[in-house]
Every structure is written in C-alpha cells, then in structure tokens.
C-alpha positions in Angstrom: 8.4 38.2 23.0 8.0 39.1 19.3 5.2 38.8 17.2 6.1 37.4 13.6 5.8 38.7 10.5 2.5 37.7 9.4 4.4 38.0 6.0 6.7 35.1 7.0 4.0 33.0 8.2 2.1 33.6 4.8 5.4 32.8 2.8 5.8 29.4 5.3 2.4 28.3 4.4 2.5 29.0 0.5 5.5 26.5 0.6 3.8 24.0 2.4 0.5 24.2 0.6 2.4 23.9 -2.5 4.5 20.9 -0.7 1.3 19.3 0.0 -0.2 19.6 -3.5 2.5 18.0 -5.3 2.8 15.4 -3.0 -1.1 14.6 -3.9 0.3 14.7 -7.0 3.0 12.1 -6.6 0.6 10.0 -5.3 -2.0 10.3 -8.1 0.7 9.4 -10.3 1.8 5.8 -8.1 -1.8 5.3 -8.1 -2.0 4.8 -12.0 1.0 3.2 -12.4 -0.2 0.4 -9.7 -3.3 0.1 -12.1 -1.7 0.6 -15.1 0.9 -2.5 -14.3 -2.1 -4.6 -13.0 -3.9 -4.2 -16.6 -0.9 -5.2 -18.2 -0.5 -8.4 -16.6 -1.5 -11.0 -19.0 -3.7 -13.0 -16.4 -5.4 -9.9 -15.1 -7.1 -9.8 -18.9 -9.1 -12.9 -18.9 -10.8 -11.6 -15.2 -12.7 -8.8 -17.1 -12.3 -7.0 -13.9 -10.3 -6.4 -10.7 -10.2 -4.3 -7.5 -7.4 -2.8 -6.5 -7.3 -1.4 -2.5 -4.5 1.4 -1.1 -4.0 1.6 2.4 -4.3 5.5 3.8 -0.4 4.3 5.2 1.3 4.3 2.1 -1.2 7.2 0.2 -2.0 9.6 3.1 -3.4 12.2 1.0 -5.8 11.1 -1.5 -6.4 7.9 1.0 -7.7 10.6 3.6 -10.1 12.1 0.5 -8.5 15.0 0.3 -7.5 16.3 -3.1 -10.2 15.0 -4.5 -9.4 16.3 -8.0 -6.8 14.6 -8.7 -8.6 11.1 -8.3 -11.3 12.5 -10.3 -8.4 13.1 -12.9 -7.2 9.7 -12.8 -11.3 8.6 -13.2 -11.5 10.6 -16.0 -8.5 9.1 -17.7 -9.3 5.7 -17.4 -13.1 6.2 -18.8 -11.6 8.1 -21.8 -9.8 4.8 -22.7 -13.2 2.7 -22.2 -12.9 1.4 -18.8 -15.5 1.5 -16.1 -14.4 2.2 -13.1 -16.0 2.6 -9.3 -14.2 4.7 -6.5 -15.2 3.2 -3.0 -13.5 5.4 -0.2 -12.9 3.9 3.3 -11.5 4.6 6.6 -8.7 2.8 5.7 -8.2 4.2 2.4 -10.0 3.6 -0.5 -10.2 0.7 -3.4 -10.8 1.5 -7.1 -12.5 -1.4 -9.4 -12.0 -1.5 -12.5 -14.4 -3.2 -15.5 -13.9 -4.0 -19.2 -16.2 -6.3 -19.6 -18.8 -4.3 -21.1 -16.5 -3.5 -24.3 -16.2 0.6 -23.9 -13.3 0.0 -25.2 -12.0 3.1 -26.8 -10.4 2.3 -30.4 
C-alpha cells in the first residue's frame, strides 16, 4: 500500500477547515436575520423583550458552541445598537434573549 502525500492530506484539510468556517459563517448570518425579522414585527415591540431558541439540527455549528467568535460578533452588534442581550447555550442548542426595555437605545 502507499502512504499519501502528507501534502495532499494538508491541502484536503485546508479546504475543509475553510468549508467549515464559512459554513459558521452562514449560520451567523441566518441567526441575525431570524432576530432581525422578529424585532421588526410590530407586536414583538410592545413585549420589551423576547427569547428566541435554535435547535443544534438546523445550526450545527454555532449550536454545538463551536465558533464561538462569530456569536460573540453577532452579541457585539446587537449591543452597539442598544439592545441587551443574554446567550444561554444548551445541549440542544442554544437561545439568545433579547431586551429593550431598559432604553440603551442607541440614537
């Protein structure tokens, strides 16, 4: 039998890392646009707050905790426009409240 390349197996895992990453990414990205739509709904602004859960099925990555950076991106962006917001993870996946009650909201 052959031995591979370790070259090739390098190259193999470089695409799939990256694979992985922008997959995280993708997710990231559904993840605000879930939240984003729910803040727009006109009922959701007389609650003052909501909690919003996604199931580790349907976000495998971030729902598993890894990538962690690019939650703590999306935290970051929602603070910057004034809202308060709590990251709970789970087995399951993980559920992201929300709060702008406390009027941090950013002019």
């Amino acid at each position: 039998m052959n031995i591979p390349k370790a070259k090739f197996l390098q190259q193999s895992w470089l695409r799939n890392k990256a694979s992985v990453e922008k997959q995280a990414h993708n997710e990231a990205i559904l993840v605000r646009g879930v939240l984003t739509n729910t803040l727009r709904n006109p009922q959701t602004h007389k609650q003052g707050t909501f909690s919003q859960f996604f199931d580790v099925a349907e976000y495998p990555l971030l729902g598993r905790g890894a990538y962690p950076e690019h939650i703590s991106t999306l935290q970051k962006e929602f603070e910057a426009a004034g809202y308060e917001i709590i990251l709970e993870q789970r087995n399951n996946g993980f559920t992201i409240s929300i709060d702008w009650r406390n009027g941090g909201i950013s002019e």
